[in-house]
Structure formats: structure tokens, C-alpha cells
Biotite code that builds the C-alpha atoms (Angstrom):
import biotite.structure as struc

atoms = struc.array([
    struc.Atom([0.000, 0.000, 0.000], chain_id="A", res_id=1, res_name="UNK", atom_name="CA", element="C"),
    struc.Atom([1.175, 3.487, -1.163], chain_id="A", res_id=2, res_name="UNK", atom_name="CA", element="C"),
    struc.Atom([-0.014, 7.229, -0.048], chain_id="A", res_id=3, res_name="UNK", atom_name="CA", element="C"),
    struc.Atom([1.273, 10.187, -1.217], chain_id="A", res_id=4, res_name="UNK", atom_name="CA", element="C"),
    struc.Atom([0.672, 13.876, -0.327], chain_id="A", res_id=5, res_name="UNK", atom_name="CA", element="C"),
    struc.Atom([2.652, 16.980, -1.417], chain_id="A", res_id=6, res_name="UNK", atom_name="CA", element="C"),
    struc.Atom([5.875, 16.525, 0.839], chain_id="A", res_id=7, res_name="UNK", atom_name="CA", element="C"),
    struc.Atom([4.869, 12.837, 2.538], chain_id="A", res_id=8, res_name="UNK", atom_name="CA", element="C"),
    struc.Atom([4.718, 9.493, 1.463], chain_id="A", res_id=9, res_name="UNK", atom_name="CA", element="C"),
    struc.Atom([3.594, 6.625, 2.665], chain_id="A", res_id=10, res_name="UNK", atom_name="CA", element="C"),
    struc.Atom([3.716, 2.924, 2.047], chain_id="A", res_id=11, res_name="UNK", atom_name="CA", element="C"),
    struc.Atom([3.402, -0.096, 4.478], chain_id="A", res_id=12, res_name="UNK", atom_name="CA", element="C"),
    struc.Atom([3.640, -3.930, 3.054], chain_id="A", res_id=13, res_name="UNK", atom_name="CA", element="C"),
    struc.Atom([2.765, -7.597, 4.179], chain_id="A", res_id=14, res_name="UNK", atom_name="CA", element="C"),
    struc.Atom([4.371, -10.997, 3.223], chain_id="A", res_id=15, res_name="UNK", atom_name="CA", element="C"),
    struc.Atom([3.003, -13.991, 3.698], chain_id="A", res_id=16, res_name="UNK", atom_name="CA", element="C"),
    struc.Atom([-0.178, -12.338, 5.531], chain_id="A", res_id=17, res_name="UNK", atom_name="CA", element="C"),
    struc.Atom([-1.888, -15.950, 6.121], chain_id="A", res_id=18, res_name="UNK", atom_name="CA", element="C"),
    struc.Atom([1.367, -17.096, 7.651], chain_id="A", res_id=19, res_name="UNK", atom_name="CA", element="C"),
    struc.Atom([1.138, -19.784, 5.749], chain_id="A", res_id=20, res_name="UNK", atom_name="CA", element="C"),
    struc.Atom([3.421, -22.726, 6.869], chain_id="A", res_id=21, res_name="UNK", atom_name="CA", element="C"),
    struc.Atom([4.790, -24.762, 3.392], chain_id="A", res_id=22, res_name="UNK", atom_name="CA", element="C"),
    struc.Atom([8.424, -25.829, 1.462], chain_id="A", res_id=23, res_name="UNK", atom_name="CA", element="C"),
    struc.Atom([10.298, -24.907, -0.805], chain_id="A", res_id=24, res_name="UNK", atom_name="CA", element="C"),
    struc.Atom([13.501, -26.806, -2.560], chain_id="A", res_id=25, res_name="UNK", atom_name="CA", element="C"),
    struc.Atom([16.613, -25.759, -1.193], chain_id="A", res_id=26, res_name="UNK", atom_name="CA", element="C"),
    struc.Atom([19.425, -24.896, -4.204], chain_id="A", res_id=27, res_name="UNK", atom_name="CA", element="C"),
    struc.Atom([22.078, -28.081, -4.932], chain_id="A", res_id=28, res_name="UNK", atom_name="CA", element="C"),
    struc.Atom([24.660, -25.964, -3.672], chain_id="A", res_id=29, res_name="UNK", atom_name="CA", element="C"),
    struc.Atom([25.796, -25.056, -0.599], chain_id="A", res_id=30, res_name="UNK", atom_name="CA", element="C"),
    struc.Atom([24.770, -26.257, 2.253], chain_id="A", res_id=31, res_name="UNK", atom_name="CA", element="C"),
    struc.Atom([23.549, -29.114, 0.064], chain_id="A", res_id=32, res_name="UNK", atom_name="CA", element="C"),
    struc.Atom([19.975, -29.890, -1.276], chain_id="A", res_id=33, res_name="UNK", atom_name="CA", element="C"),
    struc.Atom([17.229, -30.512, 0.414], chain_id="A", res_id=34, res_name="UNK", atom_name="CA", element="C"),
    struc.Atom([14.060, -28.127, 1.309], chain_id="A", res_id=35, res_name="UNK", atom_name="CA", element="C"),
    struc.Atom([13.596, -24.591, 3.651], chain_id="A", res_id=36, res_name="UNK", atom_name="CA", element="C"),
    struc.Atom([10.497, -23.980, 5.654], chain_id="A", res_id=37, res_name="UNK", atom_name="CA", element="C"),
    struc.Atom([8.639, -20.887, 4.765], chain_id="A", res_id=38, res_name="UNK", atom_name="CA", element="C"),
    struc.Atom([9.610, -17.227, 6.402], chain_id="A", res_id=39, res_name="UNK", atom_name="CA", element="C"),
    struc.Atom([6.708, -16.134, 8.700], chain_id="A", res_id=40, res_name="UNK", atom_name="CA", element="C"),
    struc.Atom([4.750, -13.470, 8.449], chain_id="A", res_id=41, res_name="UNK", atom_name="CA", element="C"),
    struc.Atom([6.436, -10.186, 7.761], chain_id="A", res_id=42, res_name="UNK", atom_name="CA", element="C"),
    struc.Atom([5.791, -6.830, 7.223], chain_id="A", res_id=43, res_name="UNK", atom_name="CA", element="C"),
    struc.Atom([6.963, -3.092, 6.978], chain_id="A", res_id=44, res_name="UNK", atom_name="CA", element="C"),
    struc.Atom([6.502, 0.382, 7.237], chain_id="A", res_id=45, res_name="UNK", atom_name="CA", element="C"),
    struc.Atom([7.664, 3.397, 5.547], chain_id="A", res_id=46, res_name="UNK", atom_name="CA", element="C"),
    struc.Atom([7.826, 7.057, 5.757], chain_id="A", res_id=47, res_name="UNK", atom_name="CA", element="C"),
    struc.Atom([9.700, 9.784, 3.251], chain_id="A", res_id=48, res_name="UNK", atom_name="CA", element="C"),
    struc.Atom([9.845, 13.101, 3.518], chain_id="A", res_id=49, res_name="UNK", atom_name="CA", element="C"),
    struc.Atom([10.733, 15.531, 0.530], chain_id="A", res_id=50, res_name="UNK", atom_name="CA", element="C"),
    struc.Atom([12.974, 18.552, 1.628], chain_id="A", res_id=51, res_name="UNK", atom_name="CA", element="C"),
])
């Protein structure tokens, strides 16, 4: 989500909102392969100001 107003913005963002637990295949590199549980829920907030 984004807002904007003359000298402020805005913007705020969620990942993985459900917190949804699954997989996902691990790379055959390093450490080796195999599979990586999902991050959790995350999210962030953001505020600019224009001089």
C-alpha cells in the first residue's frame, strides 16, 4: 500500500499475511539440497519526507 501527499509518502507492506506454513527446494549448492520452511509473516513500514 502506497499514499502520497505533497511533501509525505507513505507505504506499508505484508508478506506472507496468512502465515502460511509450506516448502520450498533448497538450491544443490551449498549447504547441500534438500528443502527450507517458509519465512513467517512479515511486514513493513515506511515514511519519506521531501525537503
Amino acid at each position: 500500500m502506497s499514499w502520497e501527499r505533497r511533501w509525505l509518502k507513505l507505504e506499508a507492506s505484508v508478506n506472507n499475511l496468512a502465515d502460511a506454513r509450506y516448502f520450498t527446494r533448497r538450491a544443490t549448492a551449498y549447504p547441500g539440497p534438500g528443502i527450507l520452511p517458509s519465512d513467517g509473516r512479515s511486514y513493513f513500514f515506511t515514511a519519506g519526507v521531501k525537503l
